[in-house]
N, C-alpha and C positions, 0 to 999 in steps of 0.2 A: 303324750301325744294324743290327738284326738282328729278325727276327722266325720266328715257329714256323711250321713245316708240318707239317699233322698228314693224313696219309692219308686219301681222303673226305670232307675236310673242307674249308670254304671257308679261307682262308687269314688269319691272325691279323694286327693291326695290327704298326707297325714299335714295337719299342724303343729308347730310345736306349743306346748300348753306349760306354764308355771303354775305351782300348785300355790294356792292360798290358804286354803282351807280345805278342813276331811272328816267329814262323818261317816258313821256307817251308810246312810242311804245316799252320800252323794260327795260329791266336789266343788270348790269354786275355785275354778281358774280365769290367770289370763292367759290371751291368745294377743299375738299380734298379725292382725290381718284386716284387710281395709273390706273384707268380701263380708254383706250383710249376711247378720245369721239370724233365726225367725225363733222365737218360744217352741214350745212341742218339737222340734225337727229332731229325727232319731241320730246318734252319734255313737261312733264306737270308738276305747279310750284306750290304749296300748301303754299299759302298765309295767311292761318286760322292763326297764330300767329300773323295777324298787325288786327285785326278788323277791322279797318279801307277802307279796300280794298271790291269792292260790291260785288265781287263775290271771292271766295278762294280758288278756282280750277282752275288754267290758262291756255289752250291749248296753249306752243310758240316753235320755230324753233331757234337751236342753230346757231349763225350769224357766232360768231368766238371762237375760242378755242387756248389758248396760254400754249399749259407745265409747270409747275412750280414746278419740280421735283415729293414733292409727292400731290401737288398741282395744281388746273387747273382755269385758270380765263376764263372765258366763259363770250360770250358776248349773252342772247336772246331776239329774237324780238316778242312780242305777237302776237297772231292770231287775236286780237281783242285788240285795244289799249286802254288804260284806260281814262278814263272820265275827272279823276282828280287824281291829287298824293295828295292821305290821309297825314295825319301828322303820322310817325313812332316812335318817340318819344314821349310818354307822360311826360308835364311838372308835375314839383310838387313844394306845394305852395309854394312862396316865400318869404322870412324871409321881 
């Protein structure tokens, strides 16, 4: 999930975010929401869903933002890069 922080302002509800891609310094997701989102705006990523991840509240800055009707694929970079990429998948036994 991710949602906007805007300066002065109270803080925007969550969206839900699909992950596409994951480096250490960032993400690319998509969002489906029709509300424009701007380069630089501050965001924070609620990662509680991978356990995995050490901390599940992420301060990061939107890098890029590409339109996809009612869909937006965002690129963000964290404020603090991660340690290590947890495993997102849990296996399950095998036959």
């Amino acid at each position: 999930r991710l949602r906007l922080l805007k300066p002065a302002e109270p803080e925007g509800g969550w969206l839900q975010a699909d992950l596409l891609d994951l480096s250490l310094g960032g993400f690319a997701l998509l969002l489906k929401t029709p509300q424009p989102l701007l380069r630089g705006a501050p965001v924070q990523l609620d990662l509680s869903d991978h356990p995995g991840f050490d901390c599940p509240l992420q301060a990061a800055e939107l890098r890029w933002v590409e339109p996809l009707g009612e869909l937006q694929m965002v690129g963000v970079q964290l404020e603090r890069p991660l340690l290590r990429i947890p495993p997102l998948v849990r296996r399950g036994p095998t036959a």
